[in-house]
ZAKE-506234 format. One record per atom (N, C-alpha, C): residue number from 1; atom name; x negated, z, y negated. Coordinates in nm, 2 decimals. Example, Ala and Ser with C-alpha at 12.3 -4.5 7.8 and 13.67 -1.06 7.14 Angstrom:
2
n, atom, px, pz, py
1, N, -1.32, 0.78, 0.57
1, CA, -1.23, 0.78, 0.45
1, C, -1.32, 0.78, 0.33
2, N, -1.28, 0.71, 0.22
2, CA, -1.37, 0.71, 0.11
2, C, -1.29, 0.79, 0.00
This chain:
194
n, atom, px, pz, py
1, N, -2.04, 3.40, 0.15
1, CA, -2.10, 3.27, 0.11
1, C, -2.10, 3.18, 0.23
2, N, -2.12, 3.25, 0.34
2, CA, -2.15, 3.15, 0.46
2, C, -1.98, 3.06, 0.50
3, N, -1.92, 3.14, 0.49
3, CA, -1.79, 3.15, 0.51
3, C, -1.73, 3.04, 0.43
4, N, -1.75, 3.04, 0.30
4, CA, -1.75, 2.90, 0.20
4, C, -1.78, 2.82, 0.26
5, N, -1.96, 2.78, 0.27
5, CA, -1.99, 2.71, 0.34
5, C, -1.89, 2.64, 0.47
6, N, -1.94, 2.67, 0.56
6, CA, -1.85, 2.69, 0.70
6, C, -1.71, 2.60, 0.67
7, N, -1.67, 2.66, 0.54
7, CA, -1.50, 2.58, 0.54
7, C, -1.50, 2.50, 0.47
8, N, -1.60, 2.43, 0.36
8, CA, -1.62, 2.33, 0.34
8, C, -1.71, 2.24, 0.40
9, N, -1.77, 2.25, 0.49
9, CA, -1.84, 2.13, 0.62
9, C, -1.71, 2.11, 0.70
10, N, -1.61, 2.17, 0.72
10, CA, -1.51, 2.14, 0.79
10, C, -1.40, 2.09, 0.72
11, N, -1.42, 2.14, 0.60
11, CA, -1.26, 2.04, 0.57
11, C, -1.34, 1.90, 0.52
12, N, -1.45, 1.88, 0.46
12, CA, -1.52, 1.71, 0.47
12, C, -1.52, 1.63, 0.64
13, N, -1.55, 1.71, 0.72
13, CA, -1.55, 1.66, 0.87
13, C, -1.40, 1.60, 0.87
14, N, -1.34, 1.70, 0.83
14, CA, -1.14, 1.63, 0.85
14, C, -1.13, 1.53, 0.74
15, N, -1.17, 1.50, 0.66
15, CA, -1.16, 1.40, 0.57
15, C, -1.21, 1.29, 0.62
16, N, -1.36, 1.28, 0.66
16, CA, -1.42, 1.15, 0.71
16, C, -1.34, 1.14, 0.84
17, N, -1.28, 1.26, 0.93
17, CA, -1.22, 1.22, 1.08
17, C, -1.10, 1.13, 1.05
18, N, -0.98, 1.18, 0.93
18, CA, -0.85, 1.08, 0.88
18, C, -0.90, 0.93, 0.89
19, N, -1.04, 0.92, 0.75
19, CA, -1.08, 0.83, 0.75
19, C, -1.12, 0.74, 0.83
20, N, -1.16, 0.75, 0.94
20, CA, -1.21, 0.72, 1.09
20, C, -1.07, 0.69, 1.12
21, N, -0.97, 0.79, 1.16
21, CA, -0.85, 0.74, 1.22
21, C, -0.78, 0.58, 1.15
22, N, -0.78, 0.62, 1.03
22, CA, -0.70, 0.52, 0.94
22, C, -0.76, 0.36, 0.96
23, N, -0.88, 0.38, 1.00
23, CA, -0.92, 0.22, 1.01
23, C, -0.90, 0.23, 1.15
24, N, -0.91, 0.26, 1.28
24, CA, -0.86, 0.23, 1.41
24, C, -0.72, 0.21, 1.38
25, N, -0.63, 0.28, 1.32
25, CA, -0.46, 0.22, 1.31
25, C, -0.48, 0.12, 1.22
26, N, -0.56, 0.05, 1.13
26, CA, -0.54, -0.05, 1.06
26, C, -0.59, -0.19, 1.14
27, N, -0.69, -0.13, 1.23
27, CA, -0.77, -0.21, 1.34
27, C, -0.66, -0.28, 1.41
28, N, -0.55, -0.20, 1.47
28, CA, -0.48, -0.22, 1.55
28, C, -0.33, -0.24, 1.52
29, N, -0.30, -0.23, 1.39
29, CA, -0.19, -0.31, 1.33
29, C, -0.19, -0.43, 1.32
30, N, -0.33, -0.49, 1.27
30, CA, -0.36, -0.57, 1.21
30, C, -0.32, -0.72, 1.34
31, N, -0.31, -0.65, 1.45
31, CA, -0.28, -0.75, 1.58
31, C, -0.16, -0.78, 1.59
32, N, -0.07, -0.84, 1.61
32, CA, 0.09, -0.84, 1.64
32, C, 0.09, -0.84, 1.79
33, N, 0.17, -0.72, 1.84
33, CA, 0.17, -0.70, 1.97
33, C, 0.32, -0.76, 1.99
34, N, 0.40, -0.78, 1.89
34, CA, 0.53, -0.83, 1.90
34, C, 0.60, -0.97, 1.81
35, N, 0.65, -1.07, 1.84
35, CA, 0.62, -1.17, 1.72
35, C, 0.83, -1.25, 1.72
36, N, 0.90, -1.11, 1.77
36, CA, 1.01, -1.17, 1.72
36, C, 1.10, -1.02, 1.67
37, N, 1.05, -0.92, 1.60
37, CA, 1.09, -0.88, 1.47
37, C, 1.09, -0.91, 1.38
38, N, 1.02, -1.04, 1.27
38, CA, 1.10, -1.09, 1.23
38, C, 1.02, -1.18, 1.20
39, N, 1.12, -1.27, 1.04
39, CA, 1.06, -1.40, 1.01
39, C, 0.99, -1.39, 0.89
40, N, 0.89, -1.47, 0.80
40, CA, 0.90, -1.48, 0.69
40, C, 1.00, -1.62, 0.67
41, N, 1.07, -1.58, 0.55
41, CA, 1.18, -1.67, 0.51
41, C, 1.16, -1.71, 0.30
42, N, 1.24, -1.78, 0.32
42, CA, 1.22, -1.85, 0.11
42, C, 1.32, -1.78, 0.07
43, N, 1.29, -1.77, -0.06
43, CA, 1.39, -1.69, -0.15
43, C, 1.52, -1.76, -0.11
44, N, 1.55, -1.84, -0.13
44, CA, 1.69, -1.95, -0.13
44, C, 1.74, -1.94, 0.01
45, N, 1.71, -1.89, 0.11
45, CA, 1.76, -1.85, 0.29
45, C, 1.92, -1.80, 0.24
46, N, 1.98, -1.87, 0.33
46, CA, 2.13, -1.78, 0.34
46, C, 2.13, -1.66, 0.43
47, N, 2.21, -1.59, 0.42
47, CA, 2.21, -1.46, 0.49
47, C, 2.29, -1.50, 0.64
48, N, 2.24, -1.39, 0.72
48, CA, 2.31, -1.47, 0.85
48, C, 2.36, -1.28, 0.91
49, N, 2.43, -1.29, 0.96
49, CA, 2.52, -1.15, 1.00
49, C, 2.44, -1.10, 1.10
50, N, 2.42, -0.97, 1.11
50, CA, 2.34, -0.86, 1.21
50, C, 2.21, -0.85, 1.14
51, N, 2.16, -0.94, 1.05
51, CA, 2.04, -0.95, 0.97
51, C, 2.02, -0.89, 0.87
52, N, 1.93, -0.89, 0.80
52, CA, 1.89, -0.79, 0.71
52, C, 1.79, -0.87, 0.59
53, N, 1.79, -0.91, 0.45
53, CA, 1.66, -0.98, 0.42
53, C, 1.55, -0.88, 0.35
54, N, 1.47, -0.84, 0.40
54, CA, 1.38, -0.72, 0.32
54, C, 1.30, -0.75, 0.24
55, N, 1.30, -0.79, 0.09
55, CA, 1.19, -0.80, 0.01
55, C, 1.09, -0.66, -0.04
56, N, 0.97, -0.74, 0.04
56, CA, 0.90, -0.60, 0.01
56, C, 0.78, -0.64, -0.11
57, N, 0.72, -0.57, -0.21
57, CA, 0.73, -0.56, -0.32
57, C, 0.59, -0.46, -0.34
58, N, 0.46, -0.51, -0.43
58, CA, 0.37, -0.43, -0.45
58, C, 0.30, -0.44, -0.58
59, N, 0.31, -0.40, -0.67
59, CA, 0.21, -0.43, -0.81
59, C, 0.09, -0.30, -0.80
60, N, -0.03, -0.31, -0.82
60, CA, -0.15, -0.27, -0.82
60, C, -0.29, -0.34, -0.89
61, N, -0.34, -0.26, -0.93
61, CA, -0.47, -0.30, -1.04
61, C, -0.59, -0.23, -0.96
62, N, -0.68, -0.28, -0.95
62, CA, -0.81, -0.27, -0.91
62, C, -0.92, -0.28, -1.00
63, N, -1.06, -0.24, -0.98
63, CA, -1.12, -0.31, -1.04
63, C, -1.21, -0.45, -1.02
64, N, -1.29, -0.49, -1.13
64, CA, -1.32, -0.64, -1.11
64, C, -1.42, -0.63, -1.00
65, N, -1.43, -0.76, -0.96
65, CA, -1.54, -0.78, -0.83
65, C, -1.65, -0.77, -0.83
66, N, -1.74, -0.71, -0.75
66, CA, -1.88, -0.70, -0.74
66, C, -1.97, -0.61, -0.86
67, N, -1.85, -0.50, -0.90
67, CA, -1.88, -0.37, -0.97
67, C, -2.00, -0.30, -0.89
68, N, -1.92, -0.28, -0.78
68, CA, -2.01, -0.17, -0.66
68, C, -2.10, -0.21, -0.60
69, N, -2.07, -0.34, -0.52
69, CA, -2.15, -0.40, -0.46
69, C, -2.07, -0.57, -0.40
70, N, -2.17, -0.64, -0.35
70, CA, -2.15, -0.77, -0.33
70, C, -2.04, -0.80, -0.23
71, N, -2.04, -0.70, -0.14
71, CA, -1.93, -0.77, -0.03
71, C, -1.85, -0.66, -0.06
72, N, -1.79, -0.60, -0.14
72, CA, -1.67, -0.53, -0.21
72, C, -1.56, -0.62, -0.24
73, N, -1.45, -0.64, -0.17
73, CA, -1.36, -0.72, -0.19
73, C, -1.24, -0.70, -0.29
74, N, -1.23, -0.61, -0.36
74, CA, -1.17, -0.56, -0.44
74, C, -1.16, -0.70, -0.55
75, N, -1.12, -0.71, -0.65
75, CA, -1.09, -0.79, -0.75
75, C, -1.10, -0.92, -0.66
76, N, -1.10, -0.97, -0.53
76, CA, -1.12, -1.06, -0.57
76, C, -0.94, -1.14, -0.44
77, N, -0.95, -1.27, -0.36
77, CA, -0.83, -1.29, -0.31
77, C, -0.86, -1.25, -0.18
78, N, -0.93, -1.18, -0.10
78, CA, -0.97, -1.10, 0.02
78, C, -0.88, -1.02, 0.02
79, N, -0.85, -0.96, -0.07
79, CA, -0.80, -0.82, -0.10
79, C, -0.65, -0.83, -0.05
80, N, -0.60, -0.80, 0.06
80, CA, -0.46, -0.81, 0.09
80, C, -0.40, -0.61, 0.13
81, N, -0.29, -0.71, 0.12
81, CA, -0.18, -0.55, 0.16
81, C, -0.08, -0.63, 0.32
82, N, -0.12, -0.52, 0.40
82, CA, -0.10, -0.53, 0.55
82, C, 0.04, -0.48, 0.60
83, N, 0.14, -0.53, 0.65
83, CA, 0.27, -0.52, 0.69
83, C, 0.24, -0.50, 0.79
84, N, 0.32, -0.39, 0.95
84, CA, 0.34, -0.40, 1.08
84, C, 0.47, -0.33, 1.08
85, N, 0.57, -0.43, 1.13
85, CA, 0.69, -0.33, 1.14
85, C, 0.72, -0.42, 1.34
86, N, 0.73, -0.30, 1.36
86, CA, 0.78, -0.26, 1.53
86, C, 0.69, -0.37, 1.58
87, N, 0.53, -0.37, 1.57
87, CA, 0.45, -0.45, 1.62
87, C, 0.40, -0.57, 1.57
88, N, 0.49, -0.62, 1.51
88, CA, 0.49, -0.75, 1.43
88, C, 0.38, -0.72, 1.27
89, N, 0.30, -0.78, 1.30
89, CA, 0.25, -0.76, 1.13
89, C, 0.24, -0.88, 1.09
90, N, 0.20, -0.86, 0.93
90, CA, 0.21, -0.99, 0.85
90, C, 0.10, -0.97, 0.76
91, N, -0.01, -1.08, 0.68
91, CA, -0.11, -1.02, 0.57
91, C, -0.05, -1.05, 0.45
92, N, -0.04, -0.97, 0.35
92, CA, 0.09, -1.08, 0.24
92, C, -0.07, -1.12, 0.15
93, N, -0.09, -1.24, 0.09
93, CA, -0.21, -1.22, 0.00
93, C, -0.15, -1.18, -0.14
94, N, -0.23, -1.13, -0.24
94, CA, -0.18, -1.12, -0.38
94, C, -0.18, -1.19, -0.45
95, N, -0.10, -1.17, -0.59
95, CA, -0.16, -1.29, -0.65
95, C, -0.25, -1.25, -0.80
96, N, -0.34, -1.27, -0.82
96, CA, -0.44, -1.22, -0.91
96, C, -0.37, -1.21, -1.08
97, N, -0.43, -1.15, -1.11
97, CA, -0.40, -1.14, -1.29
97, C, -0.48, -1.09, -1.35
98, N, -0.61, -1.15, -1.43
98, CA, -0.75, -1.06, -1.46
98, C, -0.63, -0.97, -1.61
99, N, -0.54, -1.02, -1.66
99, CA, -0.54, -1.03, -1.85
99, C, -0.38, -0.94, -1.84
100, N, -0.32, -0.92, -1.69
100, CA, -0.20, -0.88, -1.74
100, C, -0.18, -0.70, -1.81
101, N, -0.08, -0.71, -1.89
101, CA, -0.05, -0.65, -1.99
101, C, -0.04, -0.51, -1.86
102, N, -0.05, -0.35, -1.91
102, CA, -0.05, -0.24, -1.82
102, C, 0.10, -0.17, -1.84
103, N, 0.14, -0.18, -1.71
103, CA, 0.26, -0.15, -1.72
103, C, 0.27, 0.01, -1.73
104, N, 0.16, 0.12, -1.72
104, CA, 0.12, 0.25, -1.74
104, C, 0.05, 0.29, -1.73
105, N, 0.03, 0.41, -1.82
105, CA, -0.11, 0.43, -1.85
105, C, -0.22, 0.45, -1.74
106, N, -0.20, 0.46, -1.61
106, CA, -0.25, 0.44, -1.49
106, C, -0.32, 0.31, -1.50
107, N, -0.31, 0.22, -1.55
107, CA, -0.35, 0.11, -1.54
107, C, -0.40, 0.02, -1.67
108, N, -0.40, 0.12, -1.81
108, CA, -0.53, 0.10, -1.88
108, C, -0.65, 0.08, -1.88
109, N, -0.68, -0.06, -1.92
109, CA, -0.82, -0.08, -1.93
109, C, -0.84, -0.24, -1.83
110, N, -0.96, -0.33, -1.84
110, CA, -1.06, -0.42, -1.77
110, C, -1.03, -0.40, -1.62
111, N, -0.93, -0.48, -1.55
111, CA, -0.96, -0.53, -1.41
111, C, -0.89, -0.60, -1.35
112, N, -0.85, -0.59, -1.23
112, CA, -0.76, -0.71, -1.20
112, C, -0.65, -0.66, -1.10
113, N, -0.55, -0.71, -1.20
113, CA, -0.41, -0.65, -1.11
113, C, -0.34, -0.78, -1.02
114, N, -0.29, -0.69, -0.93
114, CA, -0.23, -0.79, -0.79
114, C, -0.08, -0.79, -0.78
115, N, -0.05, -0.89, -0.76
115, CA, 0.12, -0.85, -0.70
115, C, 0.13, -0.95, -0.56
116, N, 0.19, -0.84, -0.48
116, CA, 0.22, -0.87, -0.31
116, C, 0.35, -0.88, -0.33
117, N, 0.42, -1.02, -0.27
117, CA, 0.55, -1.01, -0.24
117, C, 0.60, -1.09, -0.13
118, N, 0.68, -1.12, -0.01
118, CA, 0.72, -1.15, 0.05
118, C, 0.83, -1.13, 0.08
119, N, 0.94, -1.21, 0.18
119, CA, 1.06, -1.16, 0.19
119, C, 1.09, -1.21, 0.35
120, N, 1.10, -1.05, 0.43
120, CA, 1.16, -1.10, 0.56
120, C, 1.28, -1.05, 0.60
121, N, 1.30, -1.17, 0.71
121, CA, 1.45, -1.18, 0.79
121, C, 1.41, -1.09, 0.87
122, N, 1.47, -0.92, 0.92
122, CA, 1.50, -0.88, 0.99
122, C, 1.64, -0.83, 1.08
123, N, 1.61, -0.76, 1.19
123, CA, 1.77, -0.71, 1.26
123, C, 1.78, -0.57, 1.17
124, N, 1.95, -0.54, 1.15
124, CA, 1.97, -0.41, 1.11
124, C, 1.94, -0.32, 1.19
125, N, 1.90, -0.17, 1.16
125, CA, 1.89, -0.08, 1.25
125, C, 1.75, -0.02, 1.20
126, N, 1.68, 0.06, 1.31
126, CA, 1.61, 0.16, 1.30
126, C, 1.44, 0.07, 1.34
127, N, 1.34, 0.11, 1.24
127, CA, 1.25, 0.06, 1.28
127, C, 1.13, 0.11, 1.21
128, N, 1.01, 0.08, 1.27
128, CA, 0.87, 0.18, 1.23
128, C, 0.78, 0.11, 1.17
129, N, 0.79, 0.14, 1.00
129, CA, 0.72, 0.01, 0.95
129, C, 0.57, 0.11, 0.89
130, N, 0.46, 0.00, 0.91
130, CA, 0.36, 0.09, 0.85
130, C, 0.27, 0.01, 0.80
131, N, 0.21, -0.02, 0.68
131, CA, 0.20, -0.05, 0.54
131, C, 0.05, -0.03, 0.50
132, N, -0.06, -0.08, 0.53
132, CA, -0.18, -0.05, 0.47
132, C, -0.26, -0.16, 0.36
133, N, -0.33, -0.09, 0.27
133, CA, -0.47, -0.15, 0.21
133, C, -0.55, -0.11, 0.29
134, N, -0.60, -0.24, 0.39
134, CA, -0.74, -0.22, 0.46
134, C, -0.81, -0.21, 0.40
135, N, -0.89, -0.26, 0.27
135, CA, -0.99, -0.25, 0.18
135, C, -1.00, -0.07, 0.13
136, N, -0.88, -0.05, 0.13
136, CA, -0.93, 0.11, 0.08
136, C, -0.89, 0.22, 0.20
137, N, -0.85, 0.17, 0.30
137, CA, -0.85, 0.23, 0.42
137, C, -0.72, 0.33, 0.41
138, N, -0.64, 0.29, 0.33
138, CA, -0.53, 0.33, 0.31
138, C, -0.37, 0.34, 0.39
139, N, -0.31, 0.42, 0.48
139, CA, -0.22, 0.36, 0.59
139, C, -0.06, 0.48, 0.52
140, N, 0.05, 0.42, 0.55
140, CA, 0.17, 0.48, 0.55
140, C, 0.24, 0.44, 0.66
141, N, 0.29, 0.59, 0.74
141, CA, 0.41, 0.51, 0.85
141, C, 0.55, 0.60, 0.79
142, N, 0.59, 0.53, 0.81
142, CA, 0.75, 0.53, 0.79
142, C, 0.85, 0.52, 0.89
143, N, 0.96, 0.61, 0.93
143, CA, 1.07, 0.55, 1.01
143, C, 1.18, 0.49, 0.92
144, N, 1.23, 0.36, 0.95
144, CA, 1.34, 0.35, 0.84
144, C, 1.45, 0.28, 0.94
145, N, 1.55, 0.32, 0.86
145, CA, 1.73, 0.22, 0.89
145, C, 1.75, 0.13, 0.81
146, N, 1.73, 0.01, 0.81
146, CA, 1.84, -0.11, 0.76
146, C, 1.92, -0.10, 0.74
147, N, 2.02, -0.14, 0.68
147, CA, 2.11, -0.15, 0.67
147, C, 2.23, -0.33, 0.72
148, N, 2.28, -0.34, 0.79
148, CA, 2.27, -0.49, 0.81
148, C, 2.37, -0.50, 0.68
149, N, 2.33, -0.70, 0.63
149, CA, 2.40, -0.72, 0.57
149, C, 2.34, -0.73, 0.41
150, N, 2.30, -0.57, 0.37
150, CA, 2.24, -0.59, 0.26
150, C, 2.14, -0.63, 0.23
151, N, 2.08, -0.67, 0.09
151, CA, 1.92, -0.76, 0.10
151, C, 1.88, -0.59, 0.09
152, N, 1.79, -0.56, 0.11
152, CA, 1.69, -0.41, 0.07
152, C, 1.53, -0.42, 0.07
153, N, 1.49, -0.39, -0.04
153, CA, 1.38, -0.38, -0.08
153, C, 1.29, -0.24, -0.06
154, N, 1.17, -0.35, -0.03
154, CA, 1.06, -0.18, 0.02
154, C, 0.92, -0.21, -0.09
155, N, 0.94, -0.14, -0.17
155, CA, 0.83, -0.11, -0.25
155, C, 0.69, -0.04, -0.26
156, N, 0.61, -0.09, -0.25
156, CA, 0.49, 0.01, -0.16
156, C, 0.41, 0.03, -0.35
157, N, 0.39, 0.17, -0.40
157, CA, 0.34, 0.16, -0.51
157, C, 0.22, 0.25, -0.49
158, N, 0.12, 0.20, -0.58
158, CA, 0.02, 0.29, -0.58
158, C, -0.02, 0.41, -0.61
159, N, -0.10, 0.54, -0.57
159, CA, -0.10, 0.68, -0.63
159, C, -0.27, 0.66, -0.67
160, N, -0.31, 0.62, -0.81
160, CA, -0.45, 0.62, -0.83
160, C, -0.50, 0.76, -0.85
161, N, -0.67, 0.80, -0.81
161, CA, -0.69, 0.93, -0.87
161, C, -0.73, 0.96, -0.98
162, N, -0.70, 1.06, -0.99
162, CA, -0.70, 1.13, -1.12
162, C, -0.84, 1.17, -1.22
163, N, -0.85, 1.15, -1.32
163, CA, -0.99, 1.14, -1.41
163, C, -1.02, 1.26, -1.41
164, N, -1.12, 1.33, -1.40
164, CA, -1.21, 1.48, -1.38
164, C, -1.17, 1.49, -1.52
165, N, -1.14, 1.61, -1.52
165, CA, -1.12, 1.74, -1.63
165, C, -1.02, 1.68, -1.75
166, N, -0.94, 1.56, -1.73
166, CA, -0.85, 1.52, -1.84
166, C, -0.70, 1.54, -1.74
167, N, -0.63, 1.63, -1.85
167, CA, -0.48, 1.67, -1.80
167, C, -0.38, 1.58, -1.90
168, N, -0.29, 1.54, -1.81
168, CA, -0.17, 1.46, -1.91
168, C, -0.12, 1.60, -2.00
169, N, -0.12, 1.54, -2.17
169, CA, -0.04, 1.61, -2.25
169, C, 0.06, 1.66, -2.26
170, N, 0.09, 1.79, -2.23
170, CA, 0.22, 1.81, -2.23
170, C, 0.26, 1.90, -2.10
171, N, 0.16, 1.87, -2.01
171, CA, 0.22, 1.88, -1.86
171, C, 0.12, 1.92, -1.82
172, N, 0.14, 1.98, -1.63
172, CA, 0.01, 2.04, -1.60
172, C, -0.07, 1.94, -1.49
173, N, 0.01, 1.80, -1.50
173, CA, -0.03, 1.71, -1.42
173, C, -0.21, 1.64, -1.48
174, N, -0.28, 1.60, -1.46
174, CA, -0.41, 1.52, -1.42
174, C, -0.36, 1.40, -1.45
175, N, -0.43, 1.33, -1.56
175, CA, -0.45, 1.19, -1.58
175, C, -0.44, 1.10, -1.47
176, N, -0.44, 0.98, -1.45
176, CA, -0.46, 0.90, -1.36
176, C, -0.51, 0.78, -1.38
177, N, -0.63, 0.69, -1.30
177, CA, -0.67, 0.57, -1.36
177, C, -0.70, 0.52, -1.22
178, N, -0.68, 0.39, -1.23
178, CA, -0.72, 0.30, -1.13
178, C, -0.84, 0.23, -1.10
179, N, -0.93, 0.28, -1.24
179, CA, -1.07, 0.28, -1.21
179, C, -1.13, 0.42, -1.14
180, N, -1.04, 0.52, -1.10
180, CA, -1.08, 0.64, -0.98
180, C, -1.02, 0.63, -0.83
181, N, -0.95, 0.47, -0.80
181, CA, -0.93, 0.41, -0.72
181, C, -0.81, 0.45, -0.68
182, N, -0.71, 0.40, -0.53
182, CA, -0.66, 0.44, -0.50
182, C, -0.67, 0.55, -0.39
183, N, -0.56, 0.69, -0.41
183, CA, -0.59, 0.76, -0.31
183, C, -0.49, 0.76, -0.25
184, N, -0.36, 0.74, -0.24
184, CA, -0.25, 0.72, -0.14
184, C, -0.21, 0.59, -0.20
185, N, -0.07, 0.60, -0.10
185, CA, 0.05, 0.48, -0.15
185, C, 0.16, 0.53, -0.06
186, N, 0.28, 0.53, -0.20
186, CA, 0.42, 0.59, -0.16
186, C, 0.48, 0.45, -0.09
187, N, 0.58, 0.47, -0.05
187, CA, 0.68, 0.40, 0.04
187, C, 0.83, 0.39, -0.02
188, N, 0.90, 0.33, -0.13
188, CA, 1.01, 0.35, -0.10
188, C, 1.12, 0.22, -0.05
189, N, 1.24, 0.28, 0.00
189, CA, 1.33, 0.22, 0.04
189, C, 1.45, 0.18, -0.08
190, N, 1.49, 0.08, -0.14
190, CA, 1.58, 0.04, -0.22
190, C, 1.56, 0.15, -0.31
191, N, 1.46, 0.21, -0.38
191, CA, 1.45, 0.26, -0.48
191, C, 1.43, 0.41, -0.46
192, N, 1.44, 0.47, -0.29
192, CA, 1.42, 0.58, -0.25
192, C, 1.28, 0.60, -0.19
193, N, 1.23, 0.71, -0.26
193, CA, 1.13, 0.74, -0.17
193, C, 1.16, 0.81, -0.02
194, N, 1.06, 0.73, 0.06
194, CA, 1.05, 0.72, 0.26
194, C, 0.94, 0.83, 0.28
């Protein structure tokens, strides 16, 4: 029994310690230590050689504002998704939608869904992009290759958690709802998961 104990005070200690870590790396993304990786550019930009144009890409549903409490920034336009690729960061804002239609069952029900999009001019080649929701203290690093030349899209999607004691039908997977918030977020590259 002790021994239970003992390993569950320790694996909550490693949980709040991640937690702890994740907002010092979001603390310090959030700075641009570098400001010629790249540009933000308009849809209509011509392509220019050795370049790369990366549209990066986020749909996500939260819930409405001031559920939990007052300075909860969730539903409301505070709420951004954080770009740092090789130092350079960017805040993309969202754009709100209290009424849109749920693209899966993840996203059934009353709240307010976001879409982040932006499109930057980078160099082709190898580079360390890392991707957070400050608001939920959420971080992904990634190593990726460009490709020069082609436009390539990076899709940051959400992983909400899963509703206690309801299993998807059929499968031995766990429901999912975005009113149990988000607990990760995948990374992919042109359609591949990073």
């Amino acid at each position: 029994m002790r021994t239970i104990l003992v390993f569950t005070m320790l694996t909550i200690l490693g949980l709040l310690e991640g937690c702890a870590g994740n907002k010092e790396l979001i603390k310090a993304m959030s700075a641009s230590s570098d400001q010629s990786v790249f540009e933000e550019i308009e849809e209509k930009a011509s392509p220019i050689p050795g370049y790369t144009d990366l549209h990066i890409h986020s749909s996500l549903k939260t819930h409405k504002p001031g559920i939990y409490s007052k300075k909860d920034i969730h539903g409301t336009e505070a709420y951004m998704l954080l770009v740092n690729i090789d130092g350079q960061s960017v805040k993309i804002p969202g754009r709100l939608d209290a009424v849109r239609t749920a693209m899966c069952d993840s996203e059934q029900g009353e709240g307010i869904s976001y879409q982040f999009k932006t499109r930057l001019r980078i160099k082709a080649g190898a580079h360390k992009v890392v991707v957070a929701l400050p608001a939920d203290d959420l971080v992904a690093e990634r190593e990726v290759i460009i490709a020069d030349g082609e436009n390539s899209t990076l899709t940051v999607e959400p992983i909400y958690g899963s509703i206690p004691g309801k299993k998807r039908p059929g499968t031995f997977g766990r429901l999912t709802s975005f009113k149990q918030g988000i607990n990760s977020i995948r990374l992919l590259l042109n359609g591949k998961t990073i």
